[in-house]
C-alpha positions as a Python dict, from the first residue, in 0.01 Angstrom:
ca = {
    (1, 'X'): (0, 0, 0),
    (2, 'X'): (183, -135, -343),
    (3, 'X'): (497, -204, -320),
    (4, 'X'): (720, -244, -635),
    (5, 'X'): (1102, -374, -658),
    (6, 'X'): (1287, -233, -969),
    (7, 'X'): (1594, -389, -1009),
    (8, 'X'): (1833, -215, -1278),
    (9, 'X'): (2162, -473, -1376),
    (10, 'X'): (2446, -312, -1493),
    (11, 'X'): (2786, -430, -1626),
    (12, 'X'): (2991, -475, -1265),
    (13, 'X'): (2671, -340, -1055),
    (14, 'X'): (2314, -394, -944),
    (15, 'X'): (2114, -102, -834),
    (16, 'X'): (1777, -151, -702),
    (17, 'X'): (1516, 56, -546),
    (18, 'X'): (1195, 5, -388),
    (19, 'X'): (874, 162, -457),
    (20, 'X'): (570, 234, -241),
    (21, 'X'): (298, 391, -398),
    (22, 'X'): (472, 476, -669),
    (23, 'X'): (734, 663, -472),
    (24, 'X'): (1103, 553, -383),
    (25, 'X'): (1138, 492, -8),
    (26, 'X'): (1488, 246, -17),
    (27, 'X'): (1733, 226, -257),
    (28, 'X'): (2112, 44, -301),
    (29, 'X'): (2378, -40, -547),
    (30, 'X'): (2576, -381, -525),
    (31, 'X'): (2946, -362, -699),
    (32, 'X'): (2910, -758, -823),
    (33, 'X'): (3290, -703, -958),
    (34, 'X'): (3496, -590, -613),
    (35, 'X'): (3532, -776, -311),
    (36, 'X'): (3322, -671, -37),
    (37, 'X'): (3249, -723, 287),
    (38, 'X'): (2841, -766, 352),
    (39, 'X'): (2662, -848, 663),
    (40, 'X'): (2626, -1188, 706),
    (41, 'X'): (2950, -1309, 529),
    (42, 'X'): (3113, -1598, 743),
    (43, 'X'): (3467, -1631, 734),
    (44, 'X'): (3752, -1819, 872),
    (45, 'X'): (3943, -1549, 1014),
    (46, 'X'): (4279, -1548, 1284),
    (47, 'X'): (4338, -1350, 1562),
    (48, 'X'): (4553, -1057, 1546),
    (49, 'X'): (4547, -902, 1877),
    (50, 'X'): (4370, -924, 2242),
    (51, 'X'): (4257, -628, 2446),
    (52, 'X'): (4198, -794, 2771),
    (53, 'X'): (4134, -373, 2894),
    (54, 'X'): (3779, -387, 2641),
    (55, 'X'): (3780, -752, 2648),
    (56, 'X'): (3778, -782, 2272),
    (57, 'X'): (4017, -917, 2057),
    (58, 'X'): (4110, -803, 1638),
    (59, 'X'): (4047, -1051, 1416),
    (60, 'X'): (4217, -1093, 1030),
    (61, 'X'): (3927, -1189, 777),
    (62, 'X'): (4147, -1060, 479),
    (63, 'X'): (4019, -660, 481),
    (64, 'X'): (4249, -369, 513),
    (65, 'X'): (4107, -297, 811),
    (66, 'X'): (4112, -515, 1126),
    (67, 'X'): (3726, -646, 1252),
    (68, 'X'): (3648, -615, 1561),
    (69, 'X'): (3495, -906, 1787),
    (70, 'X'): (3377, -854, 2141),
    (71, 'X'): (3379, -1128, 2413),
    (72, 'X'): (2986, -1128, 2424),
    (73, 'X'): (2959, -1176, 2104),
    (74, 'X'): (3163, -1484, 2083),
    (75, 'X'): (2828, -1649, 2189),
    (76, 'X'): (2664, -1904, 2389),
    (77, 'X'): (2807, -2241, 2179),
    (78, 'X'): (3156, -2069, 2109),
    (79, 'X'): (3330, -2366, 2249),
    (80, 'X'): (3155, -2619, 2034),
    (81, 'X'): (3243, -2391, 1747),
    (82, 'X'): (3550, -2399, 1789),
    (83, 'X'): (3628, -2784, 1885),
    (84, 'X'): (3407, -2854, 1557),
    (85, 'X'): (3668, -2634, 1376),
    (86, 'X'): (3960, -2740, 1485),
    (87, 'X'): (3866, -3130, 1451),
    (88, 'X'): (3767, -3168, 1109),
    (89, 'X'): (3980, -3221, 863),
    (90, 'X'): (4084, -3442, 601),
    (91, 'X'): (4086, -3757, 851),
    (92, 'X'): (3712, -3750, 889),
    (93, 'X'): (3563, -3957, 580),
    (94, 'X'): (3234, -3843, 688),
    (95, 'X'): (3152, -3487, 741),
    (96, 'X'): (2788, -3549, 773),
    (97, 'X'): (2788, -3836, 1031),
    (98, 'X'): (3068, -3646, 1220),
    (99, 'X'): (2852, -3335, 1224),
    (100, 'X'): (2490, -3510, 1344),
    (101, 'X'): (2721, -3719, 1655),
    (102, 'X'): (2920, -3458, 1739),
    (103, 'X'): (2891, -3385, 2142),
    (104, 'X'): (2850, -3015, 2168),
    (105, 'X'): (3021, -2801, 2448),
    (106, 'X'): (2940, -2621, 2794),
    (107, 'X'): (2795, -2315, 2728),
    (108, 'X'): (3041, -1992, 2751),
    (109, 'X'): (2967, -1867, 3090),
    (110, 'X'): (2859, -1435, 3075),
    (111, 'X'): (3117, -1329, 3278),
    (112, 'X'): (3414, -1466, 3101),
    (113, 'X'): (3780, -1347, 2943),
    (114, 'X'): (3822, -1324, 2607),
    (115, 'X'): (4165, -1415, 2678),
    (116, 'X'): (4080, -1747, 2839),
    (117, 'X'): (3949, -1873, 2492),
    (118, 'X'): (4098, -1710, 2214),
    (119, 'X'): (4495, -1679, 2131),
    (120, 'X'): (4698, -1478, 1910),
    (121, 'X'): (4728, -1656, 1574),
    (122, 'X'): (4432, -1923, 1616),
    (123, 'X'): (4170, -1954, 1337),
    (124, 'X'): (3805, -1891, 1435),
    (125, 'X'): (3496, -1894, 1245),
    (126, 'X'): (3302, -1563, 1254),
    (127, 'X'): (3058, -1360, 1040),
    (128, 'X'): (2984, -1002, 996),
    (129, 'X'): (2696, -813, 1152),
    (130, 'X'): (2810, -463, 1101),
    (131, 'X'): (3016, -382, 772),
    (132, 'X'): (3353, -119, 766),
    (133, 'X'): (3257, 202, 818),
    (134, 'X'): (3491, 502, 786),
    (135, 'X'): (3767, 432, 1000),
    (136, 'X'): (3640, 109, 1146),
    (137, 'X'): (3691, -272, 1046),
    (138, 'X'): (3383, -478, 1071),
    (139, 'X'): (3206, -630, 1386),
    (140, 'X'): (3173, -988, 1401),
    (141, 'X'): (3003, -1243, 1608),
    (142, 'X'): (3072, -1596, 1664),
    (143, 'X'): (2718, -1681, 1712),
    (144, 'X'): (2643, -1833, 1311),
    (145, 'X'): (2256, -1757, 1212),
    (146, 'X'): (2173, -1870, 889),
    (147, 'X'): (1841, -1652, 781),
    (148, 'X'): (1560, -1757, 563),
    (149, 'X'): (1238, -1587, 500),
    (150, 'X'): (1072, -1827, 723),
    (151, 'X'): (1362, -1929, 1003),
    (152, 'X'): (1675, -1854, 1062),
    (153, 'X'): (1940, -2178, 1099),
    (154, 'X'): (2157, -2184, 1412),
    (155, 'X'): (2394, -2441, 1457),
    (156, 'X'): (2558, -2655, 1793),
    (157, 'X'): (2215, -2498, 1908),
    (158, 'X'): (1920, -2763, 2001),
    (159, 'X'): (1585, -2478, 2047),
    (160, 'X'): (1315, -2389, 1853),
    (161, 'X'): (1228, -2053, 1957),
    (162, 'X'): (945, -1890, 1818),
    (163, 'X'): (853, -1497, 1658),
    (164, 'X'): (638, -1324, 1958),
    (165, 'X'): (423, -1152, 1705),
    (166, 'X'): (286, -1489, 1586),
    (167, 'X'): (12, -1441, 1859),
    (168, 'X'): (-193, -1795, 1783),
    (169, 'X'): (-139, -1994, 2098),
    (170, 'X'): (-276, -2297, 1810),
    (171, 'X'): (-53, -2185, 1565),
    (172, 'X'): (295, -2161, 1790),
    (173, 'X'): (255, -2515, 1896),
    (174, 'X'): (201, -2663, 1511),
    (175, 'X'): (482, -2481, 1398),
    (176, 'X'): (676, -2613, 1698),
    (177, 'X'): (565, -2933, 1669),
    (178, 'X'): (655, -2927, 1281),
    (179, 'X'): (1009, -2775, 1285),
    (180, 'X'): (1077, -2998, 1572),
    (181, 'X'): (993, -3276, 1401),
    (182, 'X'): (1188, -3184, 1047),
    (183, 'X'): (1502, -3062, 1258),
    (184, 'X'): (1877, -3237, 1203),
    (185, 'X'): (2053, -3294, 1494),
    (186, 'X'): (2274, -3027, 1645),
    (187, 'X'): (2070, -2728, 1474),
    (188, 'X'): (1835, -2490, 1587),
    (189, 'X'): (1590, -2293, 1498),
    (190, 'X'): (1429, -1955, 1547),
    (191, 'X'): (1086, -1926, 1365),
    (192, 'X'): (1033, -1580, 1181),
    (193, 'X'): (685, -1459, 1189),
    (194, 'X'): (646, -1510, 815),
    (195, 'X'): (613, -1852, 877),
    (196, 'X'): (285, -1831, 1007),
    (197, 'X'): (25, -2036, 819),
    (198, 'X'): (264, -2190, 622),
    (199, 'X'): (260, -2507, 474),
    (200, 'X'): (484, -2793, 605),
    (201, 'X'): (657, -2867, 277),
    (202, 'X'): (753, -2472, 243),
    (203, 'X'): (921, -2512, 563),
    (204, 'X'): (1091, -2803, 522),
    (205, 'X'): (1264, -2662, 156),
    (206, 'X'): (1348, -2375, 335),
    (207, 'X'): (1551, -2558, 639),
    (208, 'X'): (1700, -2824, 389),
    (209, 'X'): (1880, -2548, 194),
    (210, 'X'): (1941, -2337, 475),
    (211, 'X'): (2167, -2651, 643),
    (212, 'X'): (2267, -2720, 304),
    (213, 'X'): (2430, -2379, 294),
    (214, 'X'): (2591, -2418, 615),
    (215, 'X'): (2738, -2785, 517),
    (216, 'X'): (2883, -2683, 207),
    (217, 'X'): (3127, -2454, 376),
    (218, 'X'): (3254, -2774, 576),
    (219, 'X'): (3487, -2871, 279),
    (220, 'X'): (3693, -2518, 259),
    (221, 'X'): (3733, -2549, 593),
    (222, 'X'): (3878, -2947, 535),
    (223, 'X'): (4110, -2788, 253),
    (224, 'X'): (4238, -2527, 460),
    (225, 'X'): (4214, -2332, 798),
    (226, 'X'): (4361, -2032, 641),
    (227, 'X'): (4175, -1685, 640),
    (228, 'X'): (3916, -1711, 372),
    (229, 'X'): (3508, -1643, 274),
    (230, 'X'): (3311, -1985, 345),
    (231, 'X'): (3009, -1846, 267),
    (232, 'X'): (2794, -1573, 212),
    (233, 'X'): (2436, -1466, 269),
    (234, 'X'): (2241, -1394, -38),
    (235, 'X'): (2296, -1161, -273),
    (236, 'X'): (2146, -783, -165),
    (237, 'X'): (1851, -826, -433),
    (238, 'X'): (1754, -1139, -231),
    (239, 'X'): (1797, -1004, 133),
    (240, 'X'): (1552, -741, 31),
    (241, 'X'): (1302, -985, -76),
    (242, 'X'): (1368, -1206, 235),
    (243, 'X'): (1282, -949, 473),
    (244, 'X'): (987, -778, 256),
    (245, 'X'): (838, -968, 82),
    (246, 'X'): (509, -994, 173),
    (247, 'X'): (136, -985, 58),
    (248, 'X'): (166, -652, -16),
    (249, 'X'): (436, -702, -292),
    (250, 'X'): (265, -665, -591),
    (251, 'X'): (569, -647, -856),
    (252, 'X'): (946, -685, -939),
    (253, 'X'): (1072, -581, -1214),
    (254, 'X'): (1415, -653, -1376),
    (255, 'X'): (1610, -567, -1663),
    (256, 'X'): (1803, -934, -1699),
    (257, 'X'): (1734, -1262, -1719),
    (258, 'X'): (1980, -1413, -1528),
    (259, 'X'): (1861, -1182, -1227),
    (260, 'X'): (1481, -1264, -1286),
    (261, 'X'): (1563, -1612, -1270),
    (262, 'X'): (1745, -1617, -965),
    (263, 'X'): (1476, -1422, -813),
    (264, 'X'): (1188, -1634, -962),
    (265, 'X'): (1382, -1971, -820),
    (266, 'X'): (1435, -1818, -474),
    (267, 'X'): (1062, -1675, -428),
    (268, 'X'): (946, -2022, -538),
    (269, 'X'): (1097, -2148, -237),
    (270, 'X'): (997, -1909, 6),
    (271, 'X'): (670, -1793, -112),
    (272, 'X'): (575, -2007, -424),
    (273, 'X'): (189, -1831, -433),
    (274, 'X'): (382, -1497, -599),
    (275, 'X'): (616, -1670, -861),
    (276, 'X'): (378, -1431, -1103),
    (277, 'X'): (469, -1121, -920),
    (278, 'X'): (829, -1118, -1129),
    (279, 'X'): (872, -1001, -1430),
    (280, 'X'): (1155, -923, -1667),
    (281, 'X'): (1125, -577, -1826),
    (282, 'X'): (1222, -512, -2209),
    (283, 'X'): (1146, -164, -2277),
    (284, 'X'): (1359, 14, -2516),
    (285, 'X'): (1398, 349, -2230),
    (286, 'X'): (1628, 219, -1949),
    (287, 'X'): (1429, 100, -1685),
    (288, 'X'): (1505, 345, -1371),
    (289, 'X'): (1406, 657, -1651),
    (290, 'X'): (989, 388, -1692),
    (291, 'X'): (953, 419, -1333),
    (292, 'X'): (1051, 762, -1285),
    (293, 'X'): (1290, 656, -1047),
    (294, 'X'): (1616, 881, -1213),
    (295, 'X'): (1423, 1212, -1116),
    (296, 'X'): (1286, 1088, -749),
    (297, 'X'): (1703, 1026, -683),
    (298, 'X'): (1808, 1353, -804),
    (299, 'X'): (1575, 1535, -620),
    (300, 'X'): (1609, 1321, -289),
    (301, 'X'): (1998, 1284, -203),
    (302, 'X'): (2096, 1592, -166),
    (303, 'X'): (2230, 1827, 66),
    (304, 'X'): (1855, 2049, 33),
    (305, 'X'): (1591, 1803, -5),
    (306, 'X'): (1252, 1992, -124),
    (307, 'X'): (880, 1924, 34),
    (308, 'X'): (512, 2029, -28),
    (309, 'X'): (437, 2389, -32),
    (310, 'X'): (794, 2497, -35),
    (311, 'X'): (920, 2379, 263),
    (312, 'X'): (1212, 2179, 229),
    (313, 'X'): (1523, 2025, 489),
    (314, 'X'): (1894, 2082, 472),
    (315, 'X'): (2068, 1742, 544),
    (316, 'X'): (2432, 1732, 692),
    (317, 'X'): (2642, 1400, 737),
    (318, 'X'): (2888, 1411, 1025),
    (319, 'X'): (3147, 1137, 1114),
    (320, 'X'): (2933, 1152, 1457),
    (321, 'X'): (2594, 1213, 1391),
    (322, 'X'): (2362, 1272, 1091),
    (323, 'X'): (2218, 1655, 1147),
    (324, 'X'): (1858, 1759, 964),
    (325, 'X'): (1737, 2138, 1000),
    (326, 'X'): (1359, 2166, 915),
    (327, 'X'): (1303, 2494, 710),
    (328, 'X'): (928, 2661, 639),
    (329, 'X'): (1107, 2862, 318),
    (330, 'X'): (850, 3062, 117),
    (331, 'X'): (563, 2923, 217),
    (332, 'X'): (231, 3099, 260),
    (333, 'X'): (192, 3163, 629),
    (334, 'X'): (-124, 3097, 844),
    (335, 'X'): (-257, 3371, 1053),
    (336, 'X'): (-186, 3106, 1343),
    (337, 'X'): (224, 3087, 1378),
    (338, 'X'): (129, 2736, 1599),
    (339, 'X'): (-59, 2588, 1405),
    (340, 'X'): (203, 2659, 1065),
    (341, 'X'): (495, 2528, 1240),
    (342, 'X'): (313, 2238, 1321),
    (343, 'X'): (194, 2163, 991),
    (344, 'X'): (542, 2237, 832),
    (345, 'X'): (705, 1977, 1126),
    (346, 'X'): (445, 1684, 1038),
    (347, 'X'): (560, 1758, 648),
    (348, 'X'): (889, 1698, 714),
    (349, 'X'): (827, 1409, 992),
    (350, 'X'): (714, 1207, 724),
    (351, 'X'): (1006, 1319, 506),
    (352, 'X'): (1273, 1248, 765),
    (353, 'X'): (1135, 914, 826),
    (354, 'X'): (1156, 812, 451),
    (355, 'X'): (1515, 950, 404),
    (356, 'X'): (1664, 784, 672),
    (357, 'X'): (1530, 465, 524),
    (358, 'X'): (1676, 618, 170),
    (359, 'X'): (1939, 690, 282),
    (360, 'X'): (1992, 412, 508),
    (361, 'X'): (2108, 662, 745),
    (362, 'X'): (2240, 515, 1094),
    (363, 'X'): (2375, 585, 1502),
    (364, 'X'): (2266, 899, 1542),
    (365, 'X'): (2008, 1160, 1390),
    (366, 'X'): (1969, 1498, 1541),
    (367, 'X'): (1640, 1685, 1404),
    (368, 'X'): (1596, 2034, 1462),
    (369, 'X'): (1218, 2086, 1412),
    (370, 'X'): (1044, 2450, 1409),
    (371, 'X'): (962, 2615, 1750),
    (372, 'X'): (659, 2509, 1903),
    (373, 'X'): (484, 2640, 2196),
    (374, 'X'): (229, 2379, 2287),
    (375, 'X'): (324, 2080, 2479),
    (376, 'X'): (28, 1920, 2291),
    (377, 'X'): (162, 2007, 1921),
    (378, 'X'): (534, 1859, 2041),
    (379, 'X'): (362, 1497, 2183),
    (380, 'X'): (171, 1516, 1846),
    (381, 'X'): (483, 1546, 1603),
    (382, 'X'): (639, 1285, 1866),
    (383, 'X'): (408, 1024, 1820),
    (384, 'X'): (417, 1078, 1423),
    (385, 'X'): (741, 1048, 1451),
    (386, 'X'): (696, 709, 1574),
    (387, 'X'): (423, 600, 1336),
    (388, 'X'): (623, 699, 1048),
    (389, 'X'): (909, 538, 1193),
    (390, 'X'): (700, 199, 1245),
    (391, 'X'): (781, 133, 868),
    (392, 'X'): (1148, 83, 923),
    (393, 'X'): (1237, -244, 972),
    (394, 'X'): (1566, -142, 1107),
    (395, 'X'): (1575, -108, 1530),
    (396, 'X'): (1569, 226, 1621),
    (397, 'X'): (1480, 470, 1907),
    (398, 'X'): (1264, 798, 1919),
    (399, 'X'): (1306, 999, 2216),
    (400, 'X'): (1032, 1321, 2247),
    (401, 'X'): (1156, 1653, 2161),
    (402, 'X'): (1360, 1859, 2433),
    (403, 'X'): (1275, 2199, 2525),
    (404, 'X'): (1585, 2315, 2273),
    (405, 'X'): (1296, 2167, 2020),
    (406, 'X'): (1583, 1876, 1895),
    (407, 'X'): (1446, 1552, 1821),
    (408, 'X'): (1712, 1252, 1887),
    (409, 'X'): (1664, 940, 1685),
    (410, 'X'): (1903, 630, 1723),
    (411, 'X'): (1882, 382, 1411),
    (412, 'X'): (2040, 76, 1346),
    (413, 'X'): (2411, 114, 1153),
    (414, 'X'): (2527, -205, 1005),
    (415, 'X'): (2637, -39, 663),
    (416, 'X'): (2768, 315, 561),
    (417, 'X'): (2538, 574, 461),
    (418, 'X'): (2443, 583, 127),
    (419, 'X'): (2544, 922, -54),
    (420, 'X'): (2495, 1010, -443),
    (421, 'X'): (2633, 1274, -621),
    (422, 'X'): (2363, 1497, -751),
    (423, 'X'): (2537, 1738, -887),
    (424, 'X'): (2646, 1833, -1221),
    (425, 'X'): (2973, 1906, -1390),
    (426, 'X'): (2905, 2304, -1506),
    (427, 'X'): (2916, 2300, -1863),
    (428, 'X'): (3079, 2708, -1893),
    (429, 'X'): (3369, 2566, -1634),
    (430, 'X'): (3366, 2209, -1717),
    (431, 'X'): (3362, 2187, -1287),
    (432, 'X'): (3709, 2380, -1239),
    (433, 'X'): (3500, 2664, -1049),
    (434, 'X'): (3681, 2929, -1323),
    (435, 'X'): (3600, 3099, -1668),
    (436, 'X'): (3770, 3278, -1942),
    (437, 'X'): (3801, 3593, -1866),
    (438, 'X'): (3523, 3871, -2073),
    (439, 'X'): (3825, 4106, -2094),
    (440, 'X'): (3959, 3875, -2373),
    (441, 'X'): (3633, 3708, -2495),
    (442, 'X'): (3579, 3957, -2749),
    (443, 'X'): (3977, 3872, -2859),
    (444, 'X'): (3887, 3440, -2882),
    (445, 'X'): (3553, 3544, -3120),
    (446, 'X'): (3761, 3734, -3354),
    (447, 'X'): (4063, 3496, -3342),
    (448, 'X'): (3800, 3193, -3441),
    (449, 'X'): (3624, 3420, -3709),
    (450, 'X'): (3972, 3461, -3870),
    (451, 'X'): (3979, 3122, -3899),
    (452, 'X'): (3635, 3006, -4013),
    (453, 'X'): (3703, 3309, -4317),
    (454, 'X'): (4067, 3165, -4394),
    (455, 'X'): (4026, 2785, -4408),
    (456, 'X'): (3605, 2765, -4438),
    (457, 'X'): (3641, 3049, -4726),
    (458, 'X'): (3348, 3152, -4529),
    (459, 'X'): (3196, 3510, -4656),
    (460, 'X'): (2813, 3487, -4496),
    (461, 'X'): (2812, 3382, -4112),
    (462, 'X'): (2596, 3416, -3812),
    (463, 'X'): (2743, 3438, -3477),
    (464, 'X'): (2536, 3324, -3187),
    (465, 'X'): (2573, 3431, -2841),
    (466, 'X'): (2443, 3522, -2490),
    (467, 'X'): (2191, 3847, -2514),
    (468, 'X'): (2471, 4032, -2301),
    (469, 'X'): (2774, 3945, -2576),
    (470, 'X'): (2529, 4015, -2888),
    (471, 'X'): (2460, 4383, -2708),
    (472, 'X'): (2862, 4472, -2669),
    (473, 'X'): (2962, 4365, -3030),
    (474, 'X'): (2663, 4516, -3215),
    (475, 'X'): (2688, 4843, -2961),
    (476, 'X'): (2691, 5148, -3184),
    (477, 'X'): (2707, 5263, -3518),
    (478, 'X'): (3090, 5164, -3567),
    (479, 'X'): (3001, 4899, -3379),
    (480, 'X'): (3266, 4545, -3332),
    (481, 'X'): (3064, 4364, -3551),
    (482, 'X'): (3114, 4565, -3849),
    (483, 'X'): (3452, 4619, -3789),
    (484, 'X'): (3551, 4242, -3807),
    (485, 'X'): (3311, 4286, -4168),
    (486, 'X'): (3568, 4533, -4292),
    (487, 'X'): (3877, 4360, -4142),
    (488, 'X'): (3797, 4051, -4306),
    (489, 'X'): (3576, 4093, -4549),
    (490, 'X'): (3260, 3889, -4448),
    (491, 'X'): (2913, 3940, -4400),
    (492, 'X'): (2895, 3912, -4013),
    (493, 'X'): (2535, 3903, -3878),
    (494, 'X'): (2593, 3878, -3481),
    (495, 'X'): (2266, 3699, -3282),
    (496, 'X'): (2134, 3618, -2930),
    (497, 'X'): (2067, 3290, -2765),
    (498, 'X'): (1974, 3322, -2407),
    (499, 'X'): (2063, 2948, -2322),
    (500, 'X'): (2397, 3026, -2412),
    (501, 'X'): (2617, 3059, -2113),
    (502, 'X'): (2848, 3430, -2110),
    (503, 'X'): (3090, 3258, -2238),
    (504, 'X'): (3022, 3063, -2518),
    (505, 'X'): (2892, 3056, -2927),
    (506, 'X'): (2814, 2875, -3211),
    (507, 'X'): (2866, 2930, -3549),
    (508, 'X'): (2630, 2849, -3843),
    (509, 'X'): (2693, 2982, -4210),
    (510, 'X'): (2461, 3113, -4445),
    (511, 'X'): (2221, 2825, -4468),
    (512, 'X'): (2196, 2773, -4095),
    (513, 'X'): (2442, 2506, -4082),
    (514, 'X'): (2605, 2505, -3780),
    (515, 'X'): (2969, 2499, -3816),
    (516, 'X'): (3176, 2299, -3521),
    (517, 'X'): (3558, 2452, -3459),
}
């Protein structure tokens, strides 16, 4: 499969989309001029409010909306967390050698009360795993991971835990052995199955700038314990290339420098074999119109979403759920009703699977797939389902389809859904849903030919308008159009244009020239 990343830079935004095959399966825009809120921002943030009833408490990180952070997911080294952040300060001359002796904490017991370790008022370090959505704040954890394309950096922790998909018996113990033996004190580790075959010195760039990320936030928090952003997690064009990249990657392209270079220094650390895979596009036509990636949007986010042999799916978004009807439309029917609907369900199977990725479309998808009678046919769509699905690297859950013939999906929601306008202003209402009325079209034409005759001195002119306008003036032998001749003494030759919308004309004078009012 070839897999492309376009990257289109803006002025205030980054929009990106991702390419296999030559068709767009993800895509996202980044406003690089408003403050956001991202997953995997870490903040300093206070408490606001306990609810010992959900055990939970509402923490202050500086949104309009209050995030939310659960007792569970104040994590297994909370307490060291938060001794580390209330000790240092501006009396510790060495942040490093305070960090590497520091005596980490019992570990917070499963069972616990949020209100046993958290106050009203208190700061406390968190980051964001699932961004504001609609009403809701974010959800935070207390449990800092730091993630790299090879590891991810956990601090006050002292494992090395290893990817279960790196099956090599021979090649878990060398890279336990190696991280073990690269690993700071007070850190650990959980090794990403990227990181198999890698070279030692790719692994140990990758750690020394992951802890270098995490140590740099040490001196905001020495300045101040107020609420504030220590750090964030790379940028969204990065995060995409963290958790993709792969062998398979075959090209990114980008339309600035800045952005290839920031790429080009960050695959160098993770991957340095595909440094040549980046390149910075200078084409005259804008970038998203080269890859035909303008059209694949307009025809892909909206409400009716069109397949092969005119089938096609209507897509609703819910505050609940995300609904998706499956429609056959004018398609040529087999002789064999079965065997149509399941050919029209594994169409759209693949389509569904795509969009939710698209869309990055999360919680709760309800599919309502065309009748089938065979229990055979509805395990087959099922387990299509699943292998299309198999792409996503979000986590998500495919349940079979019940005898109502509804399809439940559950997929990962850590951002909201991502919705473009398709549509169009109309250019005969300029979007206000009205027109001028026909009753006094014919009254506007006449009033605007007065005009061109008076202050043009116009005596020759052509009047061009819809086929249905052109047959009421020139109706009959003392027809409007020769009327207006007398009246104002002009040579009025009325024509048809059947691009013209009812309500509208041009004017052009004798030599074709078209004349703007």
């Amino acid at each position: 499969m070839e897999k492309e990343l376009i990257i289109d830079v803006k002025k205030g935004e980054i929009e990106f989309a991702l390419l296999e095959n030559n068709r767009l399966v993800e895509f996202a825009n980044e406003n690089i001029s408003d403050k956001k809120y991202s997953v995997g921002d870490v903040f300093v943030g206070r408490v606001k409010k306990l609810l010992p009833s959900l055990n939970a408490a509402f923490v202050d990180i500086g949104d309009q909306k209050e995030a939310f952070i659960h007792y569970l997911d104040l994590g297994m080294h909370f307490r060291s967390l938060d001794k580390f952040v209330q000790q240092i300060d501006k009396r510790v001359a060495d942040l490093n050698a305070f960090y590497s002796k520091f005596r980490p904490k019992e570990i917070l017991p499963k069972d616990g009360k949020i209100e046993d370790y958290l106050t009203v008022g208190m700061p406390i370090m968190v980051q964001i795993v699932k961004e504001p959505i609609s009403t809701k704040g974010s959800r935070l954890t207390s449990e800092i991971s730091i993630a790299g394309r090879n590891m991810v950096l956990l601090p006050f922790s002292d494992k090395v835990s290893i990817s279960q998909k790196i099956t090599s018996k021979l090649e878990k113990k060398r890279l336990e052995r190696l991280v073990y033996s690269i690993l700071p004190p007070n850190y650990g580790v959980i090794i990403r199955t990227a990181a198999e075959s890698k070279k030692a010195a790719v692994l140990d760039a990758e750690l020394h700038s992951l802890v270098e990320k995490w140590e740099s936030s040490w001196k905001k928090l020495v300045e101040s314990k107020s609420i504030q952003l220590l750090f964030t997690e790379n940028s969204r064009v990065t995060t995409i290339l963290r958790d993709l990249l792969n062998d398979s990657f075959n090209n990114i392209y980008a339309n600035d420098e800045t952005i290839c270079s920031e790429i080009h220094e960050y695959i160098s650390l993770i991957s340095p074999e595909q440094e040549k895979i980046v390149h910075y596009y200078k084409g005259s036509e804008p970038i998203f119109d080269h890859f035909d990636i303008v059209r694949q949007i307009k025809g892909s986010f909206g409400k009716v979403v069109s397949m092969k042999k005119g089938t096609y799916l209507v897509i609703e978004h819910t505050e609940a759920l995300h609904v998706i009807d499956v429609n056959s439309g004018i398609r040529h029917q087999q002789s064999d009703q079965e065997e149509n609907s399941l050919e029209v369900n594994l169409f759209a199977a693949e389509e569904i699977a795509r969009q939710m990725r698209l869309r990055d479309m999360g919680g709760i998808v309800i599919i309502d797939f065309i009748d089938m009678d065979k229990s055979e046919h509805r395990n087959q769509l099922y387990h299509k389902m699943e292998e299309f699905m198999a792409q996503d690297r979000a986590r998500h859950c495919v349940l079979p389809l019940s005898k109502f013939g509804l399809m439940q999906i559950t997929r990962q929601r850590v951002r909201p859904v991502t919705e473009i306008e398709t549509g169009e202003t109309c250019p005969s209402c300029n979007g206000t849903g009205k027109v001028s009325s026909t009753l006094v079209l014919d009254q506007q034409i006449e009033d605007q030919l007065a005009m061109l005759v008076e202050s043009h001195k116009n005596t020759k002119l052509k009047l061009i308008v819809n086929p249905i306008m052109e047959a009421y003036l020139n109706k009959g032998l003392n027809s409007i159009c020769r009327r207006w001749s007398k009246k104002y003494k002009c040579s009025l030759n009325v024509l048809s244009d059947s691009k013209l919308e009812l309500v509208k004309c041009r004017w052009t004078d004798a030599k074709g020239q078209e004349i703007t009012i």
